[in-house]
C-alpha positions in Angstrom: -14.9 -12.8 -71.5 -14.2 -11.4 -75.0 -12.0 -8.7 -76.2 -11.6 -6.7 -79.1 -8.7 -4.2 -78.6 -7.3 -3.0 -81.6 -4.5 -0.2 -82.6 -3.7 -0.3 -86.3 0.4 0.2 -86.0 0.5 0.8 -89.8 -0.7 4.2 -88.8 2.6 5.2 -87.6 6.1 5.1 -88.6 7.2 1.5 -87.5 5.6 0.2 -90.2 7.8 -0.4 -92.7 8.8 -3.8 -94.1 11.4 -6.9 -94.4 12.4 -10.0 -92.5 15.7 -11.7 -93.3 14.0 -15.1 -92.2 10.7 -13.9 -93.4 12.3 -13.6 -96.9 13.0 -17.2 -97.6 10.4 -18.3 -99.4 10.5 -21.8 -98.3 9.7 -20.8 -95.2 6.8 -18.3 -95.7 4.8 -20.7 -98.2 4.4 -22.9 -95.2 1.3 -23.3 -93.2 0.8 -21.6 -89.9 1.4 -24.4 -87.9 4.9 -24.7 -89.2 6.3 -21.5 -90.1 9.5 -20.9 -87.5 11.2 -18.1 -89.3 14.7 -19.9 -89.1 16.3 -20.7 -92.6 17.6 -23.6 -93.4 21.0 -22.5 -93.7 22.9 -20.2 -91.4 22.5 -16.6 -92.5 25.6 -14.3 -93.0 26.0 -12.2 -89.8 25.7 -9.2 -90.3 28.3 -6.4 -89.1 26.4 -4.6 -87.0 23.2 -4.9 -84.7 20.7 -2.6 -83.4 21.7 0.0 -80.7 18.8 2.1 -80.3 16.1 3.5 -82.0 13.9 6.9 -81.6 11.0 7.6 -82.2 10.4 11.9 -82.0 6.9 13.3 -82.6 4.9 15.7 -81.6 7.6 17.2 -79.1 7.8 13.6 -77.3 10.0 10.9 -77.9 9.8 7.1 -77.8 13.3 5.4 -77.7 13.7 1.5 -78.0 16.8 0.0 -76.9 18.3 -3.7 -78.1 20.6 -6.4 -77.0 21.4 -9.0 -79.8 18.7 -6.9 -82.1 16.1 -8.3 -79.3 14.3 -5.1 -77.4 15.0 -5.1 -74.1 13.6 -1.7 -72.5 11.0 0.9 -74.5 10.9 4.5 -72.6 8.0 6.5 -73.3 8.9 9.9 -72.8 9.9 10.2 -69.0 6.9 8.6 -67.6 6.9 4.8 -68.9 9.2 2.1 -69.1 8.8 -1.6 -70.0 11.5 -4.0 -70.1 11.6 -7.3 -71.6 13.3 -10.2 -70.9 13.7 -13.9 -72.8 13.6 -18.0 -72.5 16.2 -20.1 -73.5 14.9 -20.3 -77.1 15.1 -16.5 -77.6 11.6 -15.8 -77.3 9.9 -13.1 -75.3 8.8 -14.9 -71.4 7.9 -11.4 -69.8 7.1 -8.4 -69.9 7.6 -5.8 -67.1 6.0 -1.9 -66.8 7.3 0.7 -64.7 6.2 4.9 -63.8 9.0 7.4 -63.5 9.1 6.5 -60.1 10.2 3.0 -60.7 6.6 1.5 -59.6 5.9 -1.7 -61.2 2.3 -1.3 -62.7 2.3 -4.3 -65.1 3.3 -7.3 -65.5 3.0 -9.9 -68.6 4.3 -13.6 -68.8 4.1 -15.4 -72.0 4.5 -19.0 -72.5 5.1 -21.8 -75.4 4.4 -24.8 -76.0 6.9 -27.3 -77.3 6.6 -26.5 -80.6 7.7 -23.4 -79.6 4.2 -21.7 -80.4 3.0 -19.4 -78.2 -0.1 -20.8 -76.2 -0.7 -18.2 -73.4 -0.2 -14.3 -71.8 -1.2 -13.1 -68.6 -1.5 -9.7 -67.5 -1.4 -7.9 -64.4 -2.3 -4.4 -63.8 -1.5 -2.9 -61.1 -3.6 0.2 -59.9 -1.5 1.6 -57.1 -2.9 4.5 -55.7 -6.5 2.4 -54.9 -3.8 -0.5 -54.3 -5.9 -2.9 -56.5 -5.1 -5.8 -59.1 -7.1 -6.4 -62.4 -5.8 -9.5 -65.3 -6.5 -10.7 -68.4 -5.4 -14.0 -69.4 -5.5 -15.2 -73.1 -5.4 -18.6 -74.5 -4.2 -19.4 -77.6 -5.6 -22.5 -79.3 -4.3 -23.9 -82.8 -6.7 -25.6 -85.7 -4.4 -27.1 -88.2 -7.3 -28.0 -90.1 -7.9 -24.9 -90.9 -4.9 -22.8 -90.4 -6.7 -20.7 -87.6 -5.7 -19.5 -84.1 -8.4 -18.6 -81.7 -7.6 -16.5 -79.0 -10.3 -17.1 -75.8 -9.7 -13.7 -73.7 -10.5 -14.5 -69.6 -10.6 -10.6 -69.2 -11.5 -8.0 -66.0 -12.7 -5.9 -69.6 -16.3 -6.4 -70.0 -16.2 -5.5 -73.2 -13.2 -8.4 -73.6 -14.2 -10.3 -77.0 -12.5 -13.5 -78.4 -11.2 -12.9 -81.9 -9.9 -15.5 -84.5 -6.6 -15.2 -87.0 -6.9 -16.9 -90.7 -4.2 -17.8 -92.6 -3.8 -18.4 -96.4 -2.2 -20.9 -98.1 1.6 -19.2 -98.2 1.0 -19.0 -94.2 -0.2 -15.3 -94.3 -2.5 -13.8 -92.2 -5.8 -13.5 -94.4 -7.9 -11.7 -91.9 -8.7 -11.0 -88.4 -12.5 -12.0 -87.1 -14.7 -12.2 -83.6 -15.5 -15.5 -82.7 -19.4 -15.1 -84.3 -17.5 -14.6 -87.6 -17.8 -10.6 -87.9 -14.8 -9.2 -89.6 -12.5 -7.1 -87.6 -9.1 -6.8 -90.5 -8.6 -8.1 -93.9 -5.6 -8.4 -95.6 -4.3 -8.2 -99.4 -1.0 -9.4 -100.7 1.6 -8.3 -103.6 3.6 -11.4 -103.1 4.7 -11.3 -99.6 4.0 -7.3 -99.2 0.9 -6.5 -97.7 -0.9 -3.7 -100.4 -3.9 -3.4 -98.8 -6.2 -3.4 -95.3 -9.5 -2.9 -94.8 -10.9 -2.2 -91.2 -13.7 -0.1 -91.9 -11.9 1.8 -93.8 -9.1 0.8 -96.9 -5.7 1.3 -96.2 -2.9 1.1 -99.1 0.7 0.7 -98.7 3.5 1.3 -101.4 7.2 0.1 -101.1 10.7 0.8 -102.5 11.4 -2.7 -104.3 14.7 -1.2 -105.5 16.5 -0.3 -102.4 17.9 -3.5 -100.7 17.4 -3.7 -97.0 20.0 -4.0 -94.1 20.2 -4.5 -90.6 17.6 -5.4 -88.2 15.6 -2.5 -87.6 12.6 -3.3 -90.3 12.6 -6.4 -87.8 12.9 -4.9 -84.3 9.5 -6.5 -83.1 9.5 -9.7 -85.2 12.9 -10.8 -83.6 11.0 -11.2 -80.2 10.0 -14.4 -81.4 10.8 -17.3 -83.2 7.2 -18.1 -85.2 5.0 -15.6 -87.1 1.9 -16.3 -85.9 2.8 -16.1 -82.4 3.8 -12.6 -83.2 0.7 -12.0 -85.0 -1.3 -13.2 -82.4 0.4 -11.9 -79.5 -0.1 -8.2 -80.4 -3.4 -8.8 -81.6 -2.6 -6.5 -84.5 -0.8 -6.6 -87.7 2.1 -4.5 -88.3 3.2 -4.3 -92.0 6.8 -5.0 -90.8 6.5 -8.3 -89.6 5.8 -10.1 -93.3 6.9 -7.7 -95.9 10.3 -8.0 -97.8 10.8 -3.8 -98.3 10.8 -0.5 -97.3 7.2 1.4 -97.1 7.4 4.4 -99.2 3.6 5.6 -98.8 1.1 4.7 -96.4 -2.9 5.8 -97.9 -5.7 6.4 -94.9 -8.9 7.7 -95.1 -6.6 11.4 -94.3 -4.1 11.1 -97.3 -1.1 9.6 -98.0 2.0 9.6 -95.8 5.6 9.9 -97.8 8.4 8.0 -95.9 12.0 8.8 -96.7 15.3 7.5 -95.9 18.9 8.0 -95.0 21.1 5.7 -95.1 25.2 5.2 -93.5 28.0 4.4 -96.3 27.1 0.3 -95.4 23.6 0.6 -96.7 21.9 0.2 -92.9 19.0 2.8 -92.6 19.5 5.6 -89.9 16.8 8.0 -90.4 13.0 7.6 -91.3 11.2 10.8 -92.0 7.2 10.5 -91.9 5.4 13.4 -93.2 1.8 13.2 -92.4 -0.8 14.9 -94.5 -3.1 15.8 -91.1 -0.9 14.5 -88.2 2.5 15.8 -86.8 6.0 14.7 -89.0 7.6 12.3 -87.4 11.1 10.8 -87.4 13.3 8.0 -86.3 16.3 7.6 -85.8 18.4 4.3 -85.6 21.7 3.7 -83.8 23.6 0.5 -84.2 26.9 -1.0 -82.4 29.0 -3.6 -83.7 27.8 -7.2 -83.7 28.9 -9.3 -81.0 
């Protein structure tokens, strides 16, 4: 069957920017077939890693917690939980979702092939109150030809479309179609920082190029895996994050522009985010960090 399910993440305060491995230039000029995200060289460890972060808005909170800067549970206010586990390799292999009763109602496997791509997910759903089962299964198939990843969605959704993800040249993703060619996403660049969407509408993004970036938190999604484009085309989604080299500043919708702000500890590491929204409720985030292992 084939699927188009899309949430733009820019729209909300996760998107920011940077990727220590993302930022090595050798690596992000290559094509999507060989991108890993591990530098050559070993990177300096840094002194601390990722705690916790939380997300408050609109009187609810989100809160994110990390083990070796990997996420390893998400609570959703007091009514969903999802906790994440990983292979040998570091990568995300499952995914696990829970009610506030501790009732599993999805599951997720993910798997790679041996260049460490990902080439499936499967999903479970569970329904049980009506004690019923419903899955989508997605296959990922690579075209080096052409730098494109198709993903062919086996869905209970009807409405379930296939979608394709294009890569330029430097490895970027370029844009986001249906299988008939119809354009769901497309993407600008300023170097490696994305400056524009268009989904419909146009979307603009402004960073901070001066403030230099620390800690993991601008990478808390990304470092579920070890290759961009399996991140890319595991969500099904971009999220600004997960190729830009610097903090977002503004994010421009169809509603205004959103100002982000930032505090930061005496080491540099950012602690708070503060999104003020021209239409939507402010939003914040705070980040918590423990000493590296």
């Amino acid at each position: 069957m084939k699927k188009i399910l899309f949430a733009f993440l820019c729209a909300i305060p996760f998107t920011s920017c940077s990727d220590s491995d993302v930022t090595d230039v050798k690596n992000v000029q290559q094509s999507v077939n060989e991108i890993t995200d591990e530098p050559e060289d070993e990177p300096e460890i840094a002194a601390y890693e990722l705690d916790s972060v939380i997300q408050y808005s609109g009187g609810n909170a989100s809160v994110f917690e990390f083990s070796n800067n990997k996420m390893v549970k998400q609570s959703i206010g007091n009514q969903l939980f999802y906790e994440y586990s990983y292979n040998q390799d570091g990568q995300l292999s499952s995914m696990t979702g829970k009610d506030e009763q501790g009732n599993i109602n999805f599951t997720r496997s993910v798997s790679y092939g041996a260049d460490k791509r990902i080439i499936a997910k499967n999903d479970t759903y569970y329904n049980n109150i009506q004690n019923t089962t419903s899955t989508e299964n997605v296959t990922y198939i690579y075209n080096n030809a052409n730098n494109t990843v198709t993903a062919d969605f086996d869905s209970y959704d009807e409405y379930a479309q296939d979608r394709v993800y294009h890569f330029n040249a430097a490895g970027l993703l370029s844009k986001i179609t249906t299988t008939d060619g119809t354009d769901i996403q497309v993407y600008e660049y300023n170097g490696n920082n994305i400056s524009q969407m268009t989904s419909g509408s146009i979307y603009g993004f402004t960073y901070d190029n001066v403030t230099a970036v620390k800690g993991e938190y601008l990478n808390m999604y990304r470092n579920q895996f070890k290759n961009y484009s399996s991140y890319i085309v595991y969500t099904g989604y971009m999220v600004v994050k997960t190729v830009t080299h610097n903090y977002l500043s503004q994010f421009t919708d169809y509603s205004g522009v959103a100002n982000y702000t930032y505090q930061f500890n005496a080491e540099g590491y950012p602690v708070e985010v503060n999104v003020n929204h021209p239409t939507a409720n402010d939003e914040q985030i705070v980040i918590k960090y423990k000493p590296t292992e």
